[in-house]
PyMOL CGO cylinders between C-alpha atoms (Angstrom):
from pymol import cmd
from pymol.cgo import CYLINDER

trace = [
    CYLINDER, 0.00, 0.00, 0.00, 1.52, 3.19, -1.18, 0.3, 1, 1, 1, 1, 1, 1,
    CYLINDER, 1.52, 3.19, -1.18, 1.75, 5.99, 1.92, 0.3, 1, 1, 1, 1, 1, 1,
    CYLINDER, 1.75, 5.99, 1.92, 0.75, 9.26, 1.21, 0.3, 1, 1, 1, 1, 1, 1,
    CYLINDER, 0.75, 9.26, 1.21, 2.39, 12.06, 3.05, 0.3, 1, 1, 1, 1, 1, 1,
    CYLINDER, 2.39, 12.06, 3.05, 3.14, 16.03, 3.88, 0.3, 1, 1, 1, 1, 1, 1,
    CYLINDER, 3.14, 16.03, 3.88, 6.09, 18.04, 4.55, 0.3, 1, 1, 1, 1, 1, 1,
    CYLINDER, 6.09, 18.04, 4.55, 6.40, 21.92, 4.92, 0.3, 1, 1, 1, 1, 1, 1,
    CYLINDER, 6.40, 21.92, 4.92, 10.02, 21.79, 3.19, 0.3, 1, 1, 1, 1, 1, 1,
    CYLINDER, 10.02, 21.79, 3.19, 12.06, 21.73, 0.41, 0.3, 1, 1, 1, 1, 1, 1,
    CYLINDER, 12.06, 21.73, 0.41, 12.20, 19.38, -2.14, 0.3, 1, 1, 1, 1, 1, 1,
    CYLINDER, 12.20, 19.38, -2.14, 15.99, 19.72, -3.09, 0.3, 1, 1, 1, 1, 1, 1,
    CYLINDER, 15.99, 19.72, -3.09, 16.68, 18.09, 0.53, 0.3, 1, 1, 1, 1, 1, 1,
    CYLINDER, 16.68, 18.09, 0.53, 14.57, 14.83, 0.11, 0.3, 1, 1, 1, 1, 1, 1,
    CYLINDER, 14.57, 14.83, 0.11, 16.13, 12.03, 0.01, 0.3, 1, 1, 1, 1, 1, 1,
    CYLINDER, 16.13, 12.03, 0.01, 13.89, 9.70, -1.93, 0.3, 1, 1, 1, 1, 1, 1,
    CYLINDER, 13.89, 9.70, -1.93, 14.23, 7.45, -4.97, 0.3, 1, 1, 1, 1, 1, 1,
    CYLINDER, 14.23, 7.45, -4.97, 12.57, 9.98, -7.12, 0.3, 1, 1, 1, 1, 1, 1,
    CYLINDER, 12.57, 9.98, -7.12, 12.44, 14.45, -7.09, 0.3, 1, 1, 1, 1, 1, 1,
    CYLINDER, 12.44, 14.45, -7.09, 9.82, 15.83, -9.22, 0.3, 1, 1, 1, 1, 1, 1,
    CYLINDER, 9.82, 15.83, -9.22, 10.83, 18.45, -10.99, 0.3, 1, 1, 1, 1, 1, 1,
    CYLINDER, 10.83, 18.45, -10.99, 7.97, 21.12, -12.09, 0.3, 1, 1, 1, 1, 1, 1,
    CYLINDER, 7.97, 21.12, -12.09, 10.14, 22.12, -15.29, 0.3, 1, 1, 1, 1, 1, 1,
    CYLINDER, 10.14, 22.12, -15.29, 9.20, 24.31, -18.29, 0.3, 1, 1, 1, 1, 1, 1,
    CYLINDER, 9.20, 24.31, -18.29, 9.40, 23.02, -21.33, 0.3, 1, 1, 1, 1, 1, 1,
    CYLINDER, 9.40, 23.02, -21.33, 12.76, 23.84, -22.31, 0.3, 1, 1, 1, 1, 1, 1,
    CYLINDER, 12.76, 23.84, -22.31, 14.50, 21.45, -19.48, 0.3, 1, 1, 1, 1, 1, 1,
    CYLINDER, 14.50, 21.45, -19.48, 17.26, 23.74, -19.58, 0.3, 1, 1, 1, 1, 1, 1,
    CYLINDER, 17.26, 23.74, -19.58, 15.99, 25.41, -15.73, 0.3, 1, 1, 1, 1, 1, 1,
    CYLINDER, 15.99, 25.41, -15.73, 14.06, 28.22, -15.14, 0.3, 1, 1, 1, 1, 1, 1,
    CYLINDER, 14.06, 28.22, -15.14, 12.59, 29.98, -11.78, 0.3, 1, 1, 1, 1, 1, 1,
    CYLINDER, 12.59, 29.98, -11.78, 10.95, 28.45, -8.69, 0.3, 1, 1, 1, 1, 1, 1,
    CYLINDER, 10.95, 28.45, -8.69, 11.14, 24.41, -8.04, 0.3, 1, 1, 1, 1, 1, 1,
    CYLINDER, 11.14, 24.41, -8.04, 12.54, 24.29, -11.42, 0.3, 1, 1, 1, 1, 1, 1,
    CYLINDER, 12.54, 24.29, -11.42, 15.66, 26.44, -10.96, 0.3, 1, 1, 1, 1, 1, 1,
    CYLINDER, 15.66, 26.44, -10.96, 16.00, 25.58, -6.86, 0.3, 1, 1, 1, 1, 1, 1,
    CYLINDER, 16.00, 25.58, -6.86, 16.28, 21.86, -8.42, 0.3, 1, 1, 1, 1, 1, 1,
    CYLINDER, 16.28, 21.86, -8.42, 19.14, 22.50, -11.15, 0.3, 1, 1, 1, 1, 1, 1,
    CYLINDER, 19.14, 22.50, -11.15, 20.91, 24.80, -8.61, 0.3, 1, 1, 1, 1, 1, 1,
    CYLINDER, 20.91, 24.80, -8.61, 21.27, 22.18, -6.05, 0.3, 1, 1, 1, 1, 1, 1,
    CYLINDER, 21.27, 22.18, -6.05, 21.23, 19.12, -8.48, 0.3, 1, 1, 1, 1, 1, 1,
    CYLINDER, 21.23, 19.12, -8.48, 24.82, 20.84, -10.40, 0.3, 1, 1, 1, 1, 1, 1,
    CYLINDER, 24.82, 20.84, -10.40, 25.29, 20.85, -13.90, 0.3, 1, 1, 1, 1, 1, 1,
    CYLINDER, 25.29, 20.85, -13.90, 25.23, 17.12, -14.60, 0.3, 1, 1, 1, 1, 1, 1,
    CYLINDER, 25.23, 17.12, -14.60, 21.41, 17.52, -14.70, 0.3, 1, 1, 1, 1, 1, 1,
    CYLINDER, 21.41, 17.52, -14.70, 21.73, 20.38, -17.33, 0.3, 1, 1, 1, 1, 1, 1,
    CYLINDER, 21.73, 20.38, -17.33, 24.36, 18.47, -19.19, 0.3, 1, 1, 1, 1, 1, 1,
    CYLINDER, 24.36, 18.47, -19.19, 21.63, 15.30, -19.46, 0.3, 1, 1, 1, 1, 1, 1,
    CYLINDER, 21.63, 15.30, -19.46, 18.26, 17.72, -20.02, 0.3, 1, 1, 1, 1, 1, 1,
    CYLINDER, 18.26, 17.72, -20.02, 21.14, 19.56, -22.87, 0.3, 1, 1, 1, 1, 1, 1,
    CYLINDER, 21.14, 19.56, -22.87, 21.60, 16.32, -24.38, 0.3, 1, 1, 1, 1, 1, 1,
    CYLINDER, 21.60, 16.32, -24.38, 17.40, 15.22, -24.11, 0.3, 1, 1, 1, 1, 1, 1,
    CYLINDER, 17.40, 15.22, -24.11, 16.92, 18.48, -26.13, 0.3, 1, 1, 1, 1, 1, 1,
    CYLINDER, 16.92, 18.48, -26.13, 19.80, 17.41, -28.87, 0.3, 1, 1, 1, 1, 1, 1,
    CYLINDER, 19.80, 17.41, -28.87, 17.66, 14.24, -29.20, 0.3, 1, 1, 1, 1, 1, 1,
    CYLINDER, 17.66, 14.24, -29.20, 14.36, 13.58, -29.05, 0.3, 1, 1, 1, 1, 1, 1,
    CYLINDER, 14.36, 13.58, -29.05, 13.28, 16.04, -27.59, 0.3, 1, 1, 1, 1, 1, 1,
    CYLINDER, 13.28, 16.04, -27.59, 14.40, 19.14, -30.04, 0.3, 1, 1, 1, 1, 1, 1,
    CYLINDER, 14.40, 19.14, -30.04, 11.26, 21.02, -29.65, 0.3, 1, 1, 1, 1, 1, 1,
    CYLINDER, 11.26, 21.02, -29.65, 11.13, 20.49, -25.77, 0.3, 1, 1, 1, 1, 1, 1,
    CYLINDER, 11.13, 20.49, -25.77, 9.01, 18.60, -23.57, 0.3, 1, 1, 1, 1, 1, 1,
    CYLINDER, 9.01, 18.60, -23.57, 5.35, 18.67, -23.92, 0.3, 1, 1, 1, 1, 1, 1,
    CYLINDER, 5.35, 18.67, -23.92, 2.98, 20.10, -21.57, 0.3, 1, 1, 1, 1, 1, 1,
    CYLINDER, 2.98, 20.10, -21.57, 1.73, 17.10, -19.01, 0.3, 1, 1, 1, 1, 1, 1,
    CYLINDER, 1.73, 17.10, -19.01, 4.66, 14.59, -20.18, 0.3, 1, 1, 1, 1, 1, 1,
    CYLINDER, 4.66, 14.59, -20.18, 7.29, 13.61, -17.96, 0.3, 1, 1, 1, 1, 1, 1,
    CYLINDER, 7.29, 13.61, -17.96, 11.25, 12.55, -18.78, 0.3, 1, 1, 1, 1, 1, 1,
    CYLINDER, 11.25, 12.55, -18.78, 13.68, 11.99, -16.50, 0.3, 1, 1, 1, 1, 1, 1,
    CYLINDER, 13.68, 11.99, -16.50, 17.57, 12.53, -15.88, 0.3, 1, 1, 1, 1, 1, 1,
    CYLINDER, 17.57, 12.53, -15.88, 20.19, 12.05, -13.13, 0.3, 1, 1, 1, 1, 1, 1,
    CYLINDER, 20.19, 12.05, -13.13, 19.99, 13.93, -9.84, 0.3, 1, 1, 1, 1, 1, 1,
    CYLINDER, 19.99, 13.93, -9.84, 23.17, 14.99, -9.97, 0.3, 1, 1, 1, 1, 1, 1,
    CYLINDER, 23.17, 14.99, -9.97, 23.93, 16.39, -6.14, 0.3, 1, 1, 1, 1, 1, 1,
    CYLINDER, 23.93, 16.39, -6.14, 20.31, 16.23, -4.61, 0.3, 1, 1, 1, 1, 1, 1,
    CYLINDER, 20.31, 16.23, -4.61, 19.90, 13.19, -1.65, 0.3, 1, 1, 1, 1, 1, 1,
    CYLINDER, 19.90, 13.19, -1.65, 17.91, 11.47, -4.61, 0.3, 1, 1, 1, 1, 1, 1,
    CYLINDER, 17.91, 11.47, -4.61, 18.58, 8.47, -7.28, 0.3, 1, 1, 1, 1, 1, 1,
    CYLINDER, 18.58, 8.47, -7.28, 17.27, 10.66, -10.06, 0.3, 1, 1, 1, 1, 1, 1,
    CYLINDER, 17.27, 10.66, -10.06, 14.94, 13.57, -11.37, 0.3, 1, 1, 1, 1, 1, 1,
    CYLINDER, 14.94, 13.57, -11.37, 11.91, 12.87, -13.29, 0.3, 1, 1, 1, 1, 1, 1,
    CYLINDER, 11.91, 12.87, -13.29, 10.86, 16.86, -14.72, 0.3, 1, 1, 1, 1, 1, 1,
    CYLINDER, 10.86, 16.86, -14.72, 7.47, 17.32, -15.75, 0.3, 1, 1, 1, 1, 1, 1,
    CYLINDER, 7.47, 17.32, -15.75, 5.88, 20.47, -17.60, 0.3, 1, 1, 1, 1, 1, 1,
    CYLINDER, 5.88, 20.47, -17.60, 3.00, 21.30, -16.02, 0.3, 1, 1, 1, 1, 1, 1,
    CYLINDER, 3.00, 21.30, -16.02, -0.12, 23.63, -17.79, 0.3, 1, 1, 1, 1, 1, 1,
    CYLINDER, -0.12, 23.63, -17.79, -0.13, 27.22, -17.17, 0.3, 1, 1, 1, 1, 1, 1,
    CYLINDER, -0.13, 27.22, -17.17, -3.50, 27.92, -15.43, 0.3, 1, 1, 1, 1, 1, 1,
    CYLINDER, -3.50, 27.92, -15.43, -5.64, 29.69, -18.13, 0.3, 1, 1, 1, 1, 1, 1,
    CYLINDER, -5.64, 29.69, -18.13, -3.86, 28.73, -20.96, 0.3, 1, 1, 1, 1, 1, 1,
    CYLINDER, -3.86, 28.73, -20.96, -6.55, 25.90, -21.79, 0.3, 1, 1, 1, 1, 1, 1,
    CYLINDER, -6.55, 25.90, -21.79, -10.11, 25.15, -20.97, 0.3, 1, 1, 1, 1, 1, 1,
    CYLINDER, -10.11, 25.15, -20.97, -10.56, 24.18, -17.55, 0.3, 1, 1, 1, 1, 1, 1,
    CYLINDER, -10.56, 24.18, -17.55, -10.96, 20.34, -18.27, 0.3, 1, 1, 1, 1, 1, 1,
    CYLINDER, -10.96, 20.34, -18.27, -8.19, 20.15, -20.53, 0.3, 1, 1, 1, 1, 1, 1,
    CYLINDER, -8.19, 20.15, -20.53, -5.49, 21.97, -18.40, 0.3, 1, 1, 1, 1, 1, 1,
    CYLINDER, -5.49, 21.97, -18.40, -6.45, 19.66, -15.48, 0.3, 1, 1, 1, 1, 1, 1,
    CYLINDER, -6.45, 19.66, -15.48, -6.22, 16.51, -17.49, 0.3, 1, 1, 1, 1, 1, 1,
    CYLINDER, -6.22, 16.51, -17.49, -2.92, 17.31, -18.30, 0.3, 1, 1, 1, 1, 1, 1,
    CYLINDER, -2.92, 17.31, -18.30, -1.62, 18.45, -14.93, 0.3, 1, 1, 1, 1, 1, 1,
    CYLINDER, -1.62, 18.45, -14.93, -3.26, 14.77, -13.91, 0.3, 1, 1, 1, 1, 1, 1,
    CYLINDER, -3.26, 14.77, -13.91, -0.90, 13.63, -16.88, 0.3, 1, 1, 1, 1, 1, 1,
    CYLINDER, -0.90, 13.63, -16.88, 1.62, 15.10, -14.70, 0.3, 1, 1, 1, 1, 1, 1,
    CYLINDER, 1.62, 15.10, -14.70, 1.34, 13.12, -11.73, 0.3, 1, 1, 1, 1, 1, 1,
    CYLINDER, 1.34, 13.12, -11.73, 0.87, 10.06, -13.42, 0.3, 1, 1, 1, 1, 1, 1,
    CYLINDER, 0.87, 10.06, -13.42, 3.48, 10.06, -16.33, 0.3, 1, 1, 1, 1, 1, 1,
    CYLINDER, 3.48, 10.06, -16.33, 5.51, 11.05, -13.03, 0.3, 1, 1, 1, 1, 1, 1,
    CYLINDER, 5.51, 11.05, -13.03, 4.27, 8.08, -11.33, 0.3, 1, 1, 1, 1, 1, 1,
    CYLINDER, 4.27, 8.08, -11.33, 5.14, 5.65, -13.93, 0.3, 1, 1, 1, 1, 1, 1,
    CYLINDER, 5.14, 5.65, -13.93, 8.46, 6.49, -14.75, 0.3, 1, 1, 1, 1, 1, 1,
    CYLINDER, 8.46, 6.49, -14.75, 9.56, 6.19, -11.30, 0.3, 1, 1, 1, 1, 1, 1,
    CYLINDER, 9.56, 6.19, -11.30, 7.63, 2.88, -11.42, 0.3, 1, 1, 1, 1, 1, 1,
    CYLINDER, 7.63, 2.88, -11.42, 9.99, 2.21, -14.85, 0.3, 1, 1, 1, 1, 1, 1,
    CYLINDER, 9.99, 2.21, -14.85, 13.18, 3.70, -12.70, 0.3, 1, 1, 1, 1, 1, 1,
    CYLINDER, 13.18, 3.70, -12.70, 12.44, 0.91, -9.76, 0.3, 1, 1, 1, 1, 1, 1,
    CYLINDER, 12.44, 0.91, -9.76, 11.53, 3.59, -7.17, 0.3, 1, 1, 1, 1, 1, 1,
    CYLINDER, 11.53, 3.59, -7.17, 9.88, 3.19, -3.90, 0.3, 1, 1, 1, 1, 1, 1,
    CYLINDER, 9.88, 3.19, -3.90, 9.97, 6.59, -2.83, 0.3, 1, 1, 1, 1, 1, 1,
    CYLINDER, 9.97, 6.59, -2.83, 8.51, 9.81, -4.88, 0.3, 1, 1, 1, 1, 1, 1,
    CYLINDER, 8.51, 9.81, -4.88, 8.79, 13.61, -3.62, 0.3, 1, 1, 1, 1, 1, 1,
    CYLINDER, 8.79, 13.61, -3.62, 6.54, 15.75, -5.79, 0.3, 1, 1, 1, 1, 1, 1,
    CYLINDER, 6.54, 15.75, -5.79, 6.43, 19.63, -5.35, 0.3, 1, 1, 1, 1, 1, 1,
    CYLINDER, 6.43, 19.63, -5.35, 2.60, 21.31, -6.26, 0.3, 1, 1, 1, 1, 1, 1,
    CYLINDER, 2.60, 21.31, -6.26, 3.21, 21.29, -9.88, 0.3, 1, 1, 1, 1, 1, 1,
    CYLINDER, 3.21, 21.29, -9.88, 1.26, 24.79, -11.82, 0.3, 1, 1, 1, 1, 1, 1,
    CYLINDER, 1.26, 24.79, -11.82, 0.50, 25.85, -8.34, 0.3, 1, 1, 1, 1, 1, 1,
    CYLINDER, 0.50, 25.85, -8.34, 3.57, 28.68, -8.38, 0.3, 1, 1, 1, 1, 1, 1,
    CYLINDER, 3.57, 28.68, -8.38, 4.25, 30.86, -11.24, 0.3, 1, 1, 1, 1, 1, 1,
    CYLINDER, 4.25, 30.86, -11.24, 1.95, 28.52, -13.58, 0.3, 1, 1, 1, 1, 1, 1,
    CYLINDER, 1.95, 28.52, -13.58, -0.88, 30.55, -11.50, 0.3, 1, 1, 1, 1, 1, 1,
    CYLINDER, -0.88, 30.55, -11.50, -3.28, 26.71, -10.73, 0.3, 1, 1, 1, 1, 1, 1,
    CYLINDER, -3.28, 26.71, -10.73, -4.85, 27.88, -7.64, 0.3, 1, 1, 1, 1, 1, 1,
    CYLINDER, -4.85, 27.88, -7.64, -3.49, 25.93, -5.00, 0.3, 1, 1, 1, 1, 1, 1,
    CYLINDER, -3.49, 25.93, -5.00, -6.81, 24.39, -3.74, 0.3, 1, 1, 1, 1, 1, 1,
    CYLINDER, -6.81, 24.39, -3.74, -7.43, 23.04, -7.55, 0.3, 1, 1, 1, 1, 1, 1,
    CYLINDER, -7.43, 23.04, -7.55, -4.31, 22.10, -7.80, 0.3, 1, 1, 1, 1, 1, 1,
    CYLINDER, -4.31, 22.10, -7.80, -4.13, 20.00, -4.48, 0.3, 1, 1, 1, 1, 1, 1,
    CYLINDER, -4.13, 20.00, -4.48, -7.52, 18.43, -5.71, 0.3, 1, 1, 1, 1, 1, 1,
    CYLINDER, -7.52, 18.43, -5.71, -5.71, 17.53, -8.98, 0.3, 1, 1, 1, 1, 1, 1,
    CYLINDER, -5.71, 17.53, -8.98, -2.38, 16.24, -7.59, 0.3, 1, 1, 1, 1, 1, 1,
    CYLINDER, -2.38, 16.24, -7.59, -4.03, 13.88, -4.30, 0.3, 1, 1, 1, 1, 1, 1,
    CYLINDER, -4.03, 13.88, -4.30, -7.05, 12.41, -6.42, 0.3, 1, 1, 1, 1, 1, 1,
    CYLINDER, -7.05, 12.41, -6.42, -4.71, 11.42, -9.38, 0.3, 1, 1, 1, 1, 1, 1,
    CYLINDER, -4.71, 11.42, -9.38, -2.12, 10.29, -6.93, 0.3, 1, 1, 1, 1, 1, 1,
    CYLINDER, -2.12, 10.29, -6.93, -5.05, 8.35, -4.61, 0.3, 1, 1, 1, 1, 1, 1,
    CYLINDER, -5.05, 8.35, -4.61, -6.08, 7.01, -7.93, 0.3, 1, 1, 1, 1, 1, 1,
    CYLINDER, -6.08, 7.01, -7.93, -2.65, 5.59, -9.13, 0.3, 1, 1, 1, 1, 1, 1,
    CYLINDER, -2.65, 5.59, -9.13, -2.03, 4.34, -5.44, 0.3, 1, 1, 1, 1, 1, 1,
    CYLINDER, -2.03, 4.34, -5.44, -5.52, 2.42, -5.89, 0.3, 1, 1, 1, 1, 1, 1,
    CYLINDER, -5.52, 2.42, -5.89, -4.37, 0.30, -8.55, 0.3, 1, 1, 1, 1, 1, 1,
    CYLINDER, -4.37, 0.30, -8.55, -0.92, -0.21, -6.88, 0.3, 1, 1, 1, 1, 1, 1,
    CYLINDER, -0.92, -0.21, -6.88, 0.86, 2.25, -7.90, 0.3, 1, 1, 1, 1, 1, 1,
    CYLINDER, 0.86, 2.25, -7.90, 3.37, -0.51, -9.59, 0.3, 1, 1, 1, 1, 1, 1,
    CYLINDER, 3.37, -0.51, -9.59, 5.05, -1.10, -5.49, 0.3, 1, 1, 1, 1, 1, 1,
    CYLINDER, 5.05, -1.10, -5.49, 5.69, 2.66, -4.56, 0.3, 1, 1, 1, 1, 1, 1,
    CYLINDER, 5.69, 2.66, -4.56, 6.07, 2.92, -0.76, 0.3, 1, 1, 1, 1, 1, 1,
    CYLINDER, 6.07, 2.92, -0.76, 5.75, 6.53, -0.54, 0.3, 1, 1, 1, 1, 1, 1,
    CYLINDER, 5.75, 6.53, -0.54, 4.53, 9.51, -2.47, 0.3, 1, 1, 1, 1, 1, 1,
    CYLINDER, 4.53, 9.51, -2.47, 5.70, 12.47, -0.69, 0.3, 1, 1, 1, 1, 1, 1,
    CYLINDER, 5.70, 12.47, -0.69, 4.12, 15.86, -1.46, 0.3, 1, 1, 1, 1, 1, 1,
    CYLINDER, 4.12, 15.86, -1.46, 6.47, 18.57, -0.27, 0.3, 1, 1, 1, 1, 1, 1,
    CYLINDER, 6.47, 18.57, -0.27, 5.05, 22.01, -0.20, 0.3, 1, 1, 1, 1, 1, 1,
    CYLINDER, 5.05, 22.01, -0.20, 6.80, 25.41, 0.34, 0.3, 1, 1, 1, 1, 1, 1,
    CYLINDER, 6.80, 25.41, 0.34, 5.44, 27.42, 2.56, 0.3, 1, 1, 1, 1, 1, 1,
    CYLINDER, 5.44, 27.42, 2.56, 2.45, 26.79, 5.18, 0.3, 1, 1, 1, 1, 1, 1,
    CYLINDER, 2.45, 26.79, 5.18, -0.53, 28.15, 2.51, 0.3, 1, 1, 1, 1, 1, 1,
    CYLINDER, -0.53, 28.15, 2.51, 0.39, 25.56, 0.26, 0.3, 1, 1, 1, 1, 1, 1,
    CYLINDER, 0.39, 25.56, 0.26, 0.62, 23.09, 3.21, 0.3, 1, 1, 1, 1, 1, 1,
    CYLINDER, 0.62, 23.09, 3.21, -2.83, 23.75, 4.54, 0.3, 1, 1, 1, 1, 1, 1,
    CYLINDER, -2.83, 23.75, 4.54, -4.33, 23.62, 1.26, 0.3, 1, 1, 1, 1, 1, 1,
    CYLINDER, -4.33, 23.62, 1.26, -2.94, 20.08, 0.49, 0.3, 1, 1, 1, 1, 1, 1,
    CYLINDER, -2.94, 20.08, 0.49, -3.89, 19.06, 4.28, 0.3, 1, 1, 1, 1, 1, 1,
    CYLINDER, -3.89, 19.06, 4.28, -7.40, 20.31, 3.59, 0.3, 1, 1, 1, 1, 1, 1,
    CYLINDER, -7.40, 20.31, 3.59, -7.52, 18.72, 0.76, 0.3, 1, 1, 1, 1, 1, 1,
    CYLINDER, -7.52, 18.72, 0.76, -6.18, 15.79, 1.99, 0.3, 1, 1, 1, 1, 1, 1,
    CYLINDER, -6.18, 15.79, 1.99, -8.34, 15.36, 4.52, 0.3, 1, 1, 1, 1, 1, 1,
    CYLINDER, -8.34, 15.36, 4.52, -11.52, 15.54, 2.54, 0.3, 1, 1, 1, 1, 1, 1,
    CYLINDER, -11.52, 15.54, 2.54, -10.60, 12.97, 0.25, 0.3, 1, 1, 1, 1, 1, 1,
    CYLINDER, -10.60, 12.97, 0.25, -9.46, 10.63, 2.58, 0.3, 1, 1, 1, 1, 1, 1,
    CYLINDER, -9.46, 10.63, 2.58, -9.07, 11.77, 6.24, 0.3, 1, 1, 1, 1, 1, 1,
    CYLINDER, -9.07, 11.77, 6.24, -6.32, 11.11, 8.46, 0.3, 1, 1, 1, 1, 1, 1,
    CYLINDER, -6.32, 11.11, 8.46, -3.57, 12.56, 10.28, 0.3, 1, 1, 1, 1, 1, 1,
    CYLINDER, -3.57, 12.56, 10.28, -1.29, 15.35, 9.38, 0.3, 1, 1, 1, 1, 1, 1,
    CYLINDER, -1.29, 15.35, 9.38, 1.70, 15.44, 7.70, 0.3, 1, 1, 1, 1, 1, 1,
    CYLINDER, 1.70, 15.44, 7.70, 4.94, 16.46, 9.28, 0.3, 1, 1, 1, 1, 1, 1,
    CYLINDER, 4.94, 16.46, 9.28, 6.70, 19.42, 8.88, 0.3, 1, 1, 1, 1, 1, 1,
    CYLINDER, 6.70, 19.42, 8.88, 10.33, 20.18, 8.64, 0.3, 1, 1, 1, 1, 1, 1,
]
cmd.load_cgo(trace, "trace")
């Protein structure tokens, strides 16, 4: 049964299997979790997104797809980066099917990577604009879903959350959809 947990943190000090990265589509870094994450991962995760973009993906990676590289320096065995929608940039349905497509093409690479352990930040919720409640609604029902049908042997998917709004949102949401106790905080 896969655990589902909390923690007020930050992500670039988890030491799981698997970091989330909420990347843009360019891999190359960029500004909040994306650019904490390549800052304390060193350049060996540029050097592999550099060498994604020379190959397959040329035109970057597409909006709810997920590919993943080396973690370079971070406490983790590797990155998977994800692009997330920017809120208001589709219809409502179709941006949050692909931020679910997020989560779970997330889910299944770490699956693919042998993971037991999976630290995901709030993916759209920061400059993508996703209002955090909608977003936490997204992120714990896919998640709850995947961990339904087994989530392929993941112990843990962590959701780590910056700052106590984004906490309390996640909590509440959290709660609703499944009760229980809080999450920790670091």
């Amino acid at each position: 049964m896969t655990q589902i947990t909390l923690v007020q943190g930050d992500i670039t000090k988890q030491r799981v299997d698997v970091v989330v990265n909420a990347a843009n589509s360019s891999l190359l870094g960029g500004g909040g979790v994306d650019g904490a994450i390549h800052r304390a991962g060193g350049p060996e995760i540029l050097a592999e997104c550099r060498a994604l973009r020379a190959g397959h993906y040329g035109k970057g990676l597409a909006t709810g797809q997920a590919v993943a590289t080396t973690a370079g320096k971070l406490p983790a065995g590797h990155v998977v980066h994800t692009v997330g929608p920017v809120y208001g940039a589709y219809e409502f349905e179709q941006g949050a099917e692909l931020l679910a497509s997020c989560y779970r093409q997330s889910l299944r690479l770490a699956v693919e990577l042998g993971s037991a352990s999976v630290a995901f930040p709030a993916i759209s919720a920061g400059v993508y604009g996703w209002p955090m409640e909608s977003a936490a609604r997204i992120a714990l029902s896919t998640v709850l879903a995947e961990a339904a049908g087994g989530a392929g042997g993941l112990a843990e998917v962590r959701f780590v959350l910056f700052g106590a709004e984004a906490y309390e949102a996640f909590e509440r949401v959290r709660d609703e959809l499944l009760g229980g106790p809080a999450g920790a905080r670091e």
